[in-house]
C-alpha positions in Angstrom: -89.9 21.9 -29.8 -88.5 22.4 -33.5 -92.8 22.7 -34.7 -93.3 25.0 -31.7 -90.9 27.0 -32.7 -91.5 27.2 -36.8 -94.9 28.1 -35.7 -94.1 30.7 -33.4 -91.8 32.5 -35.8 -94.1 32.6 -38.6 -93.7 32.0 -41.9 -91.3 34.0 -43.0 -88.6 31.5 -40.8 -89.0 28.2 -42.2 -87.5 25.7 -39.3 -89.2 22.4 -40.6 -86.0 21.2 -42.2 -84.4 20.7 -39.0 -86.9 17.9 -38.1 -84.4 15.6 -39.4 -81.9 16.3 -36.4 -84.1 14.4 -34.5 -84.0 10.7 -35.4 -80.5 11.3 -36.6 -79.6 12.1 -32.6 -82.1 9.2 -31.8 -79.4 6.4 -33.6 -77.0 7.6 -31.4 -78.5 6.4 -28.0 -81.1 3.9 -29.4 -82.5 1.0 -31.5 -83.8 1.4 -35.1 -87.7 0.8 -33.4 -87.2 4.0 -31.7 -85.5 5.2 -33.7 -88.5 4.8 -36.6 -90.7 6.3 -34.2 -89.0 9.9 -33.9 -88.8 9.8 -37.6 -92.6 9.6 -38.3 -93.1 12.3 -35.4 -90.8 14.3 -37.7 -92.9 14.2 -40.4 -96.0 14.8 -38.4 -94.4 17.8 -37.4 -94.0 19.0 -40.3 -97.4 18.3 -41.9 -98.5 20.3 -38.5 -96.4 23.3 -39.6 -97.5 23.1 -43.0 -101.4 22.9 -42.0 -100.9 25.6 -39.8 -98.9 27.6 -41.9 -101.9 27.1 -44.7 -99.5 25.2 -47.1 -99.9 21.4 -46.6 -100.7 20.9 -50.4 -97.7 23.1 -51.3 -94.5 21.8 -53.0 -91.5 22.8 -50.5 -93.7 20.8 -47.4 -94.2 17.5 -49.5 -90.5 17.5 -50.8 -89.8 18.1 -46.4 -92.1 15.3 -45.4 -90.7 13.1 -48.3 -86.8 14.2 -47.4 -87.1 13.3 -43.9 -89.2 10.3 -44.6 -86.3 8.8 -46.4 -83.5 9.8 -44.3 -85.2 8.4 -41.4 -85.2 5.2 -43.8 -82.0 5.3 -44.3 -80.7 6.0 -40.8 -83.0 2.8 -39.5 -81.3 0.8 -41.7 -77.8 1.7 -40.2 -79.0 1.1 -36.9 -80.8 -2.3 -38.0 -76.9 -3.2 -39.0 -75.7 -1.9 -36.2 -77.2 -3.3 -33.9 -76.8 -6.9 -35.8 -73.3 -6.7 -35.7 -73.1 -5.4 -31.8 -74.9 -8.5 -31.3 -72.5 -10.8 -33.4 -69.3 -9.3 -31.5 -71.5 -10.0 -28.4 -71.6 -13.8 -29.3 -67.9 -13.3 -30.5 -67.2 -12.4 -27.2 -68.9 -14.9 -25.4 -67.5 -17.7 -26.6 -63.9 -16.3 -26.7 -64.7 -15.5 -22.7 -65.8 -19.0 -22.1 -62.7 -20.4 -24.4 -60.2 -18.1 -22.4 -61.6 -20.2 -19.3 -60.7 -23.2 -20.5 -57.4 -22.5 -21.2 -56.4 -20.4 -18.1 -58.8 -21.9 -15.6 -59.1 -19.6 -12.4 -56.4 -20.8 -9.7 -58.3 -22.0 -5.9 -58.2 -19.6 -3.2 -56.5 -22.5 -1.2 -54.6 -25.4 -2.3 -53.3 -27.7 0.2 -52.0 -25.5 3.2 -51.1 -23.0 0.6 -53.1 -19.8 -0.3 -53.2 -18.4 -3.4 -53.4 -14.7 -5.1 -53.3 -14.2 -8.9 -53.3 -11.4 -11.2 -53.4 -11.7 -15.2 -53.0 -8.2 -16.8 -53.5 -8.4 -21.2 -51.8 -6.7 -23.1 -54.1 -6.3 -26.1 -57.1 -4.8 -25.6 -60.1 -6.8 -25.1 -58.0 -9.8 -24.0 -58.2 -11.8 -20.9 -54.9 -13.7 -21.4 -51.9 -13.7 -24.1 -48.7 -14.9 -24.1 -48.3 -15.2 -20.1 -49.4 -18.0 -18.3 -49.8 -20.1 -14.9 -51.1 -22.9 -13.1 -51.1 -25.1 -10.0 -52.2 -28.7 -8.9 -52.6 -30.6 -5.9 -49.7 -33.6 -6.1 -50.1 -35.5 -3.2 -48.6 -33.8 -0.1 -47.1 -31.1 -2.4 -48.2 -28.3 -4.6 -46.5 -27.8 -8.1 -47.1 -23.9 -9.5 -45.8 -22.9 -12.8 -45.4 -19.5 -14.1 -44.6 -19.1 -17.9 -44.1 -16.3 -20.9 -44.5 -17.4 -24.1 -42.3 -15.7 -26.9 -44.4 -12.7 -28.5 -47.7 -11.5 -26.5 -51.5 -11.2 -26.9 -53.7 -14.0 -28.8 -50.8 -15.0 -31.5 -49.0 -16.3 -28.4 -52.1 -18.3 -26.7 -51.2 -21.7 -29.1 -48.3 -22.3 -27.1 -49.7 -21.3 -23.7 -52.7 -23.8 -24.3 -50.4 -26.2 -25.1 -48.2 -25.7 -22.5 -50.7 -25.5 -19.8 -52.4 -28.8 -20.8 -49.1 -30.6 -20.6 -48.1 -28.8 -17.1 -51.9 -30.5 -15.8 -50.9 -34.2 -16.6 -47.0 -34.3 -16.5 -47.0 -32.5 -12.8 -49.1 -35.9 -11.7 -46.9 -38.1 -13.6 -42.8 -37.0 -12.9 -41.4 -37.6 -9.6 -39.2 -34.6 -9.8 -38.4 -31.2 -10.9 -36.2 -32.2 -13.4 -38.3 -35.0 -15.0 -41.2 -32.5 -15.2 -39.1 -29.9 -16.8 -37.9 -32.7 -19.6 -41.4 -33.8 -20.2 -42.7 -30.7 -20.5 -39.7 -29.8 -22.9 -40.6 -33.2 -25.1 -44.4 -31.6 -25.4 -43.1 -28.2 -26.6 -40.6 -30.1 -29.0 -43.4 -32.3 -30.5 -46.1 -29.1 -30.5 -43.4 -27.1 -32.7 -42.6 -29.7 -35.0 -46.0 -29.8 -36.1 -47.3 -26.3 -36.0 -44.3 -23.7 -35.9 -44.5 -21.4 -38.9 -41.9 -22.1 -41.9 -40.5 -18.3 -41.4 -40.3 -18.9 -37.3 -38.0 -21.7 -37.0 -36.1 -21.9 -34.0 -37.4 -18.8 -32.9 -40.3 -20.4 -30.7 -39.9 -20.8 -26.8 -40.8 -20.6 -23.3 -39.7 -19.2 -20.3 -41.0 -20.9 -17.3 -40.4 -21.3 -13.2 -41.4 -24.6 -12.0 -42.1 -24.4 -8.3 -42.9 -27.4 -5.9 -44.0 -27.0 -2.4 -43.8 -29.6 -0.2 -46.5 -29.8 2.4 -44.4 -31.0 5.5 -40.9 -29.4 4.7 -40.2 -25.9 5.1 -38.5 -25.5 1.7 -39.7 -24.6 -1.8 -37.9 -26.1 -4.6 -37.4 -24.3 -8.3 -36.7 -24.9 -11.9 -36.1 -21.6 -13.6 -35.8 -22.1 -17.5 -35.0 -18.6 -18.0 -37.3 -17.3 -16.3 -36.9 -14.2 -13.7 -36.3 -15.5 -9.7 -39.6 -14.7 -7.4 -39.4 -12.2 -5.1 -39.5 -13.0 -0.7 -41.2 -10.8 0.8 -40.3 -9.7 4.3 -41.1 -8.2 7.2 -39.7 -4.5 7.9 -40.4 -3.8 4.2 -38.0 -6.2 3.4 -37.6 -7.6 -0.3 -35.0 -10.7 -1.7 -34.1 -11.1 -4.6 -32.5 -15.1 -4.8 -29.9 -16.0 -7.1 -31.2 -19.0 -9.4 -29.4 -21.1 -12.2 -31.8 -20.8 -14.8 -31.7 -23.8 -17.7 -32.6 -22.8 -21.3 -36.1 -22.0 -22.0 -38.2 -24.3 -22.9 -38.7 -25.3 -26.7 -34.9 -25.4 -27.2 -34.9 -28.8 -27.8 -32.7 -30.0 -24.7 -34.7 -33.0 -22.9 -32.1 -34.1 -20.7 -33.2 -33.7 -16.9 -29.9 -33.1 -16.2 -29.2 -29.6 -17.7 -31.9 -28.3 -15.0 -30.5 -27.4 -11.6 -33.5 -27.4 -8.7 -32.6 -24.5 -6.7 -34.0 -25.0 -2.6 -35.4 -22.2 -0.6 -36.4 -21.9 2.8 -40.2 -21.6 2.7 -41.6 -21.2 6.5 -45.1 -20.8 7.9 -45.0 -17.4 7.9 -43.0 -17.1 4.2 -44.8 -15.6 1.0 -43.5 -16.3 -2.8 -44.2 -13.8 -5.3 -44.1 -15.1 -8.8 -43.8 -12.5 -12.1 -43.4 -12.5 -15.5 -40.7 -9.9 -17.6 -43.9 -8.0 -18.2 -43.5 -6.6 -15.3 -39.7 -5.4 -14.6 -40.0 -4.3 -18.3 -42.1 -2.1 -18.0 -41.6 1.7 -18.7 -42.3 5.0 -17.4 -42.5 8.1 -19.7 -38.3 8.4 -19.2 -38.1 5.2 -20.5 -36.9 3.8 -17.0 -37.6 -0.2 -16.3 -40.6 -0.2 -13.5 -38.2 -1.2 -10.0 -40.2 -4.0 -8.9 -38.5 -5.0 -5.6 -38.4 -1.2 -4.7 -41.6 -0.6 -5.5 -43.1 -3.9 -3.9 -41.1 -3.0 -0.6 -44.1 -0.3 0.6 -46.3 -3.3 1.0 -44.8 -6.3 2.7 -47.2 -6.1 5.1 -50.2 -6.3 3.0 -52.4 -9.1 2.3 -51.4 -11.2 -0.8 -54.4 -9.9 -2.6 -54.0 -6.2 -1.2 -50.4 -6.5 -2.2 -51.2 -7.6 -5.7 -53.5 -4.7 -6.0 -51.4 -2.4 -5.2 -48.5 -3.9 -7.5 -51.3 -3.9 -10.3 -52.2 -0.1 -9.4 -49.0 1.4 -9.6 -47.4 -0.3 -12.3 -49.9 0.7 -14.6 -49.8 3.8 -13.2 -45.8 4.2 -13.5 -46.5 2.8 -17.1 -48.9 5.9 -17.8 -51.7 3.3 -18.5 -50.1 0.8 -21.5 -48.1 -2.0 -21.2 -45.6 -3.3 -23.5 -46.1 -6.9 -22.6 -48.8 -9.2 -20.8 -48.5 -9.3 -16.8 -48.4 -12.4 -15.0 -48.2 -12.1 -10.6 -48.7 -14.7 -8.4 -48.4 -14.6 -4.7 -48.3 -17.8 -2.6 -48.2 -18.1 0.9 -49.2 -20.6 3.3 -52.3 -20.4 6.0 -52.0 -21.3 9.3 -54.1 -19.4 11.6 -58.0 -18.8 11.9 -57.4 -15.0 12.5 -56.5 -15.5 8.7 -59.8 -16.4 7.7 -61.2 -13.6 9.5 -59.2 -11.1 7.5 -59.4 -12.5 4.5 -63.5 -12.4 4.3 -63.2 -8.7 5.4 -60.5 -8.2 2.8 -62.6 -10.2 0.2 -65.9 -7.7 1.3 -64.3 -4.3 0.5 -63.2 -5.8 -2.6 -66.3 -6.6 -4.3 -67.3 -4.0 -3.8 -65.4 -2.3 -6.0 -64.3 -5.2 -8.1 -66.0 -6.0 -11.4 -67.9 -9.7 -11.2 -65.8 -12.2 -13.0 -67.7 -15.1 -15.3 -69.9 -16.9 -13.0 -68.5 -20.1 -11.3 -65.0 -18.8 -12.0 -64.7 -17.6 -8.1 -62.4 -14.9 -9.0 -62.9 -11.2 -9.5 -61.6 -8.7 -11.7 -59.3 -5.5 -10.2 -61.4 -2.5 -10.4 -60.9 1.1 -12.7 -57.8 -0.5 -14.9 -58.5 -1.0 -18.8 -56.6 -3.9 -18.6 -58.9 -7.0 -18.6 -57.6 -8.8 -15.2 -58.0 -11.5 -13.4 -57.6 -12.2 -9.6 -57.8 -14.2 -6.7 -58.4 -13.6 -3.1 -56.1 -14.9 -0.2 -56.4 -14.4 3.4 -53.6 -12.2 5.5 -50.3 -14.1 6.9 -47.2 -13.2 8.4 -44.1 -11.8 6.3 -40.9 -14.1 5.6 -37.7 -13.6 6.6 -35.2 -13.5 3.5 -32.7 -16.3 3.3 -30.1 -17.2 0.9 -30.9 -19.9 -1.8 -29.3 -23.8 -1.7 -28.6 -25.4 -4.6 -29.2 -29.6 -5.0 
């Protein structure tokens, strides 16, 4: 178009100079290959105009050709470089993906009689976990779940949440109770800091966590809170408890006896559903700088599937947050499954989804909540009955 047009206005409008636009716009959208190509049919251009114009041996058209020849040149080699290094962060990226997976392996849509529901919101951009964590295992006839925060957020907190984790996996198998696992897990953390905490941090590295054991033929859910927040019970009539726990210290305090930890007993029915949370959550702020009101807010949807509900918790408290949060977000919802219409909902509930959700690493059986920034991770769960709230017991 730009030779079309020098030749059409005639020579007293030279237009040959802007030749160069073109691969300079061509970096912009594609590879340096391409990108060589537009340059040399700018300078073909240009020796068209200047044969046309009668002028192809004169001095202003070789200095053009030559100009453009080596700002293509140089352009190419920007692209060349940048297309390396898109490629390196690709690989970066890769294997930080596959080594987030191995430290927060996706939680089973179904463990025991129990169904699961997770969401993992980051922080820091470009993360897929931080400083929050959680995990479950299969004990026997129970189900242990733990739900931690790790002091500080994003990847400088992910040493202690591996470490964590990993001890979680193999004590919840090995201590009879609540209080043993809470003490083992304690020892791990103690031993972990000694070694690695930083000179400057001393005494300033810890843990909040919620141990949670499920029993599979009582209707009861037993809890450790070491300063971590109580779970909210969802029930029917938009109805939202808030139990009173006796939280212990956190853990990587240094206190190992099982005896400082109180196990707080619920009432945990068929139709019951648990709602575990990290402070990332209740902390967060809207533009007044009020705290997000979590039990308010998660009173609309009691009704909801565990993975609807968790959607719609994710949805508006990034919303209420104006789209940044202060802290990593941790939710799990548990509930247990007892009735084939369950099933039936929950693989109509899990088709509408992905749809919209973004595909989550293959093999990982988890999706990732659709149109948020925040790099999330999520599991599906099938519909159940609300709970009725009930007061805590204490053991």
């Amino acid at each position: 178009m730009i030779t079309a047009a020098d030749i059409a206005t005639g020579p007293n409008i030279a237009l040959g100079p802007l030749l160069v636009v073109a691969p300079a716009l061509t970096a912009w959208f594609a590879g340096p290959w391409t990108t060589a190509g537009i340059g040399v049919l700018a300078m073909a251009g240009e020796v068209i105009n200047g044969w046309y114009a009668g002028r192809l041996s004169s001095r202003n058209v070789v200095v053009e050709v030559v100009a453009i020849a080596v700002i293509t040149s140089l352009i190419v080699a920007l692209c060349a470089v940048r297309d390396r290094r898109a490629h390196q962060m690709a690989r970066v990226r890769s294997v930080a993906d596959a080594a987030q997976q191995v430290v927060m392996w996706p939680l089973p849509r179904r463990l025991g009689p129990l169904r699961l529901a997770c969401v993992y919101l980051a922080a820091e951009e470009e993360a897929d976990i931080g400083g929050d964590l959680y995990a479950a295992v299969r004990t026997g006839s129970a189900v242990r779940v733990m739900i931690g925060d790790v002091r500080g957020k994003g990847l400088p907190a992910l040493g202690e949440a591996a470490l964590l984790l990993g001890a979680f996996r193999e004590a919840a198998h090995q201590q009879a109770s609540l209080p043993d696992l809470a003490a083992s897990l304690e020892r791990s953390m103690t031993r972990y800091l000694a070694d690695f905490e930083p000179e400057g941090e001393a005494g300033e590295r810890f843990v909040t966590a919620l141990l949670v054991e499920i029993a599979d033929a009582e209707p009861l859910v037993r809890m450790i809170s070491c300063g971590h927040p109580a779970p909210l019970l969802l029930g029917p009539d938009n109805t939202v408890h808030v139990p009173r726990l006796h939280p212990g210290p956190p853990l990587g305090v240094g206190v190992t006896d099982p005896d400082s930890h109180v196990v707080d007993v619920l009432p945990f029915g068929p139709e019951d559903t648990l709602v575990l949370y990290t402070d990332g959550v209740i902390e967060a702020r809207d533009h007044n700088g009020v705290f997000y009101p979590f039990a308010e807010r998660a009173a609309q949807w009691t009704d909801h599937l565990p993975e609807a509900l968790l959607q719609h918790i994710e949805r508006d408290l990034i919303a209420y947050a104006g789209g940044r949060l202060g802290d990593d977000v941790a939710l799990l919802a548990i509930r247990r499954a007892h009735s084939s219409h369950d099933e039936v909902e929950e693989d109509e509930h899990v088709q509408r989804y992905e749809r919209n959700a973004e595909p989550s690493p293959e093999g990982t059986g988890a999706l990732r909540a659709p149109r948020s920034r925040f790099r999330s991770r999520s599991l599906l769960v099938p519909r159940a009955s609300a709970l009725v709230p009930r007061s805590p017991g204490r053991r």
